[in-house]
SESEVEX-105985 format. One line per 10 residues: number of its first residue (from 1); their letters; for each residue x negated, y, z negated of C-alpha. Coordinates in nm, 2 decimals, decimal comma, padded with zeros to 4 digits. Layout:
<dodos>
NUM> a> X/Y/Z ~ ...
</dodos>
This chain:
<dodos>
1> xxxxxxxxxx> -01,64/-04,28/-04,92 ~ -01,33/-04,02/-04,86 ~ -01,28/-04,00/-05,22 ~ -01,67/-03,95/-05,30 ~ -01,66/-03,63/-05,07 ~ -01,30/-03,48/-05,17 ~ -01,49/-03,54/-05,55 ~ -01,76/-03,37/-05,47 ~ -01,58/-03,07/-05,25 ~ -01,36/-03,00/-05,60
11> xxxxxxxxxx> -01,70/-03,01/-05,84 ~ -01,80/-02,74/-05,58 ~ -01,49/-02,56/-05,63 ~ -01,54/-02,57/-05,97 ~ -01,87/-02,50/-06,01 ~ -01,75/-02,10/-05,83 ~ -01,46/-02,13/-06,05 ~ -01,70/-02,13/-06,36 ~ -01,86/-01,79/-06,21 ~ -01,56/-01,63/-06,00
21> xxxxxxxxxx> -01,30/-01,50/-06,28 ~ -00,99/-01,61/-06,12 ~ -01,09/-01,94/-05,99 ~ -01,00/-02,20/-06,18 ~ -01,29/-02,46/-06,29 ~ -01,08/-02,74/-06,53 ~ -00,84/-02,85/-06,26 ~ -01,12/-02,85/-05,99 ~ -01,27/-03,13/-06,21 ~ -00,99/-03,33/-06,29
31> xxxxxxxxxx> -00,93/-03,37/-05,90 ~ -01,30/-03,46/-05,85 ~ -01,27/-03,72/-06,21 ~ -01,01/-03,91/-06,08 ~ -01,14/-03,94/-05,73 ~ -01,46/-04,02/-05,86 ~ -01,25/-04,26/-06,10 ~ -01,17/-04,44/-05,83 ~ -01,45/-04,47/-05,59 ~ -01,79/-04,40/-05,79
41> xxxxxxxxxx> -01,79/-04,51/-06,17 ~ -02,16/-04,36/-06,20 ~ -02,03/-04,02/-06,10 ~ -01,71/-04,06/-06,33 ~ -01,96/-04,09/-06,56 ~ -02,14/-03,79/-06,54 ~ -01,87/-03,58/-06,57 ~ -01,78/-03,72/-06,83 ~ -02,13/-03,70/-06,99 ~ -02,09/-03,32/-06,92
51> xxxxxxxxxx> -02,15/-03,15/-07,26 ~ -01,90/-02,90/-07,19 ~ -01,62/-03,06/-06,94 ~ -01,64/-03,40/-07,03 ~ -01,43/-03,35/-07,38 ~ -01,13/-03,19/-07,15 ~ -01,16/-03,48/-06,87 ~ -01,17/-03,76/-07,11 ~ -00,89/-03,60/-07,32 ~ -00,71/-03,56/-07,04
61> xxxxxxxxxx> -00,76/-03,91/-06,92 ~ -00,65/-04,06/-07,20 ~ -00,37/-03,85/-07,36 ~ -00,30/-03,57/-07,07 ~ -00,39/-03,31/-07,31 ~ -00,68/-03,07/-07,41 ~ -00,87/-02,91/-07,72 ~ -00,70/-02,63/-07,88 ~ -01,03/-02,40/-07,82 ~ -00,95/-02,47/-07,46
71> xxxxxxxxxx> -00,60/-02,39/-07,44 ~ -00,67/-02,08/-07,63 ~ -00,94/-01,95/-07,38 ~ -00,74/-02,02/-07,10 ~ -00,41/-01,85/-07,19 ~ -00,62/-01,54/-07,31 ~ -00,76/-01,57/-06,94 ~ -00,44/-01,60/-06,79 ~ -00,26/-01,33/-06,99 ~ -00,63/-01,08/-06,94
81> xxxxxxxxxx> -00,66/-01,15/-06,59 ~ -00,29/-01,07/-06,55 ~ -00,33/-00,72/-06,76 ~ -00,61/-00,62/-06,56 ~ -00,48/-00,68/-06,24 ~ -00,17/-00,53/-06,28 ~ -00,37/-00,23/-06,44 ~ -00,59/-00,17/-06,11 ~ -00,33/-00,21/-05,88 ~ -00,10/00,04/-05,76
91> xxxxxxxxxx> 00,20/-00,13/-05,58 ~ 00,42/-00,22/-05,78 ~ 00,54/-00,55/-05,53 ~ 00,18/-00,66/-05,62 ~ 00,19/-00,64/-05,93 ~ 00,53/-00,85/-06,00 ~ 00,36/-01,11/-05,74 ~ 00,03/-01,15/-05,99 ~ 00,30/-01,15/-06,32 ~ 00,53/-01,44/-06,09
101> xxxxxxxxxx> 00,20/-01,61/-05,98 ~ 00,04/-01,65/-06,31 ~ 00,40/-01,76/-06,49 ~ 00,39/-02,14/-06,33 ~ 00,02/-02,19/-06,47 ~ 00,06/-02,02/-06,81 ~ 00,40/-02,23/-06,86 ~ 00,20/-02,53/-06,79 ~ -00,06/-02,53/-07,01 ~ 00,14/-02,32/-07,31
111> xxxxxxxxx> 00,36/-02,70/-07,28 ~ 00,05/-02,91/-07,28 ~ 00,01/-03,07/-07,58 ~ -00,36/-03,05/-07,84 ~ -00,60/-03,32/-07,82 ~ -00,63/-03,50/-08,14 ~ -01,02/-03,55/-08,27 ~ -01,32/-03,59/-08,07 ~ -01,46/-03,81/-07,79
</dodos>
């Protein structure tokens, strides 16, 4: 029953991360996809009938990467997000913290490797 909430707590996440610019929404649902792999195959499978976040979860689950479209939207993200940030803010302290936050993330998913073919 924990798992079932903590599943459904991250799709919530990631439902705002689809709409708030800087949260994120693809790690949000691989939290809730493996707790839901674990304690509710029918909401497993919903996510992973999702026409739009199912082909990252189940590439995910089965190779531990994603589609190239998706790696290409999210380091343009990361690197926009970034620029614009550092463009509206005026300390300079603050800026090098967005540039030293963003690094870990970016360096992680530039490394992941592209998902061959198609679910």
């Amino acid at each position: 029953m924990l798992l079932k909430v903590v599943g459904l707590f991250f799709v919530g996440l990631a439902i705002l991360g689809a709409v708030l610019p800087l949260l994120p929404t693809t790690p949000f649902l691989l939290v809730a996809a493996a707790c839901f792999a674990k304690s509710s195959p029918r909401m497993h499978k919903m996510l992973l009938d999702n026409k739009i976040f199912g082909p990252l979860i189940y590439h995910w689950e089965e190779s531990r990467s994603i589609p190239q479209n998706a790696k290409v939207i999210a380091l343009t993200s990361m690197v926009l997000a970034s620029c614009w940030s550092c463009y509206i803010l005026d300390n300079n302290v603050l800026k090098i913290l967005v540039v030293a936050l963003v690094m870990g993330p970016f360096i992680f998913m530039w490394r992941l490797p592209i998902a061959d073919g198609n679910k």
